[in-house]
N, C-alpha and C positions, 0 to 999 in steps of 0.2 A: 866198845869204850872209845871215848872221845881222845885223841891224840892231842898233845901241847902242839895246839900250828906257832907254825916259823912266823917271825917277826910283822914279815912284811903281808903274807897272808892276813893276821887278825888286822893288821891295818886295815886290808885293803876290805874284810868284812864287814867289822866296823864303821867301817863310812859309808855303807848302803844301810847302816842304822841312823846316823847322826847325820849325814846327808853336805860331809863335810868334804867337798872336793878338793880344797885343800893339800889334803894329806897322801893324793895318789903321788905327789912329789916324792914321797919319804919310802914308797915301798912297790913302786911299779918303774924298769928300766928306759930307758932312752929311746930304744930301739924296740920295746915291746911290742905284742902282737895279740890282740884278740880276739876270737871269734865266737860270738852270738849264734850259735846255732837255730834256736827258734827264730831271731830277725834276718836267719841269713847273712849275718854282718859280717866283717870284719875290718878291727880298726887298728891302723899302725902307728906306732911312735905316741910318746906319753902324754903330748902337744892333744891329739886329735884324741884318744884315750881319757886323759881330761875330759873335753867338751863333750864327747858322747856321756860319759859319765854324769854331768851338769845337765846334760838334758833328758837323760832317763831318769835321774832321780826328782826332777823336776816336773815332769810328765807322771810318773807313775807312783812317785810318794814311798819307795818300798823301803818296807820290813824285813830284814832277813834274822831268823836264828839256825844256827848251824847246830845240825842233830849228829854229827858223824863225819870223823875227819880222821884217811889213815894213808900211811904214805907207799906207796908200791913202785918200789926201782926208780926211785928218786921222783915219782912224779906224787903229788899230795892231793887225793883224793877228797872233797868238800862237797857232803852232802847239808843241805839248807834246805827248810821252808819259809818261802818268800812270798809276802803279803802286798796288796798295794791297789793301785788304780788301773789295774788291767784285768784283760776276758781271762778267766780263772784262778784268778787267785781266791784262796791260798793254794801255790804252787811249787812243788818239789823240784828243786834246781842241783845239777851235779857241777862242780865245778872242778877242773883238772888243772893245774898251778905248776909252774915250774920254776924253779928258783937260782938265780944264779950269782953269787957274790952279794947275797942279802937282797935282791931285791928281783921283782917276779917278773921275768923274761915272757911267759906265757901264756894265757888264760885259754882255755875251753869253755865254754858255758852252754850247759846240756837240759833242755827242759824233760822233767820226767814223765812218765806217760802216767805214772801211779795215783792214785785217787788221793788226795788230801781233804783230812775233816779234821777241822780246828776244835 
């Protein structure tokens, strides 16, 4: 069963649908920290967080719907399948959130090894 995600998570889902970068102002912190595990990435502060944002959704067009979201020792566990203009999609994406005074200090982003049929 699907868990009610925290404010700033459905935002920040949400706009890998509507492709509204925007809105990472309203639910991703100042000082946050992401890491792209499949690109190897990782992007700090909400400035730079932003534009990677702007140019992956730009580049790869993505879909995401979340199948599965539950929260373990305060970390909020986001499983998605993410659709788009890249080698494999449709793509099983975990994502790990940490939340801190309403707005998401952390991100993990985990490609899964699992087979996806749409």
């Amino acid at each position: 069963m699907i868990m009610q995600l925290p404010k700033p998570i459905e935002i920040y889902m949400n706009s890998l649908n509507t492709n509204d970068n925007n809105v990472i102002d309203r639910c991703i912190a100042k000082d946050a920290h992401v890491h792209d595990i499949g690109e190897d990435n990782h992007i700090y502060g909400l400035i730079d967080i932003k534009k990677w944002r702007g140019i992956s959704n730009e580049e790869f067009k993505l879909k995401s719907e979340v199948i599965n979201a539950e929260n373990k020792n305060g970390i909020i566990m986001v499983s998605s399948i993410t659709t788009g203009k890249f080698s494999g999609s449709p793509q099983l994406f975990y994502y790990f959130f940490t939340v801190k005074d309403n707005l998401i200090t952390n991100i993990e982003i985990v490609p899964g090894k699992e087979n996806v049929k749409l």
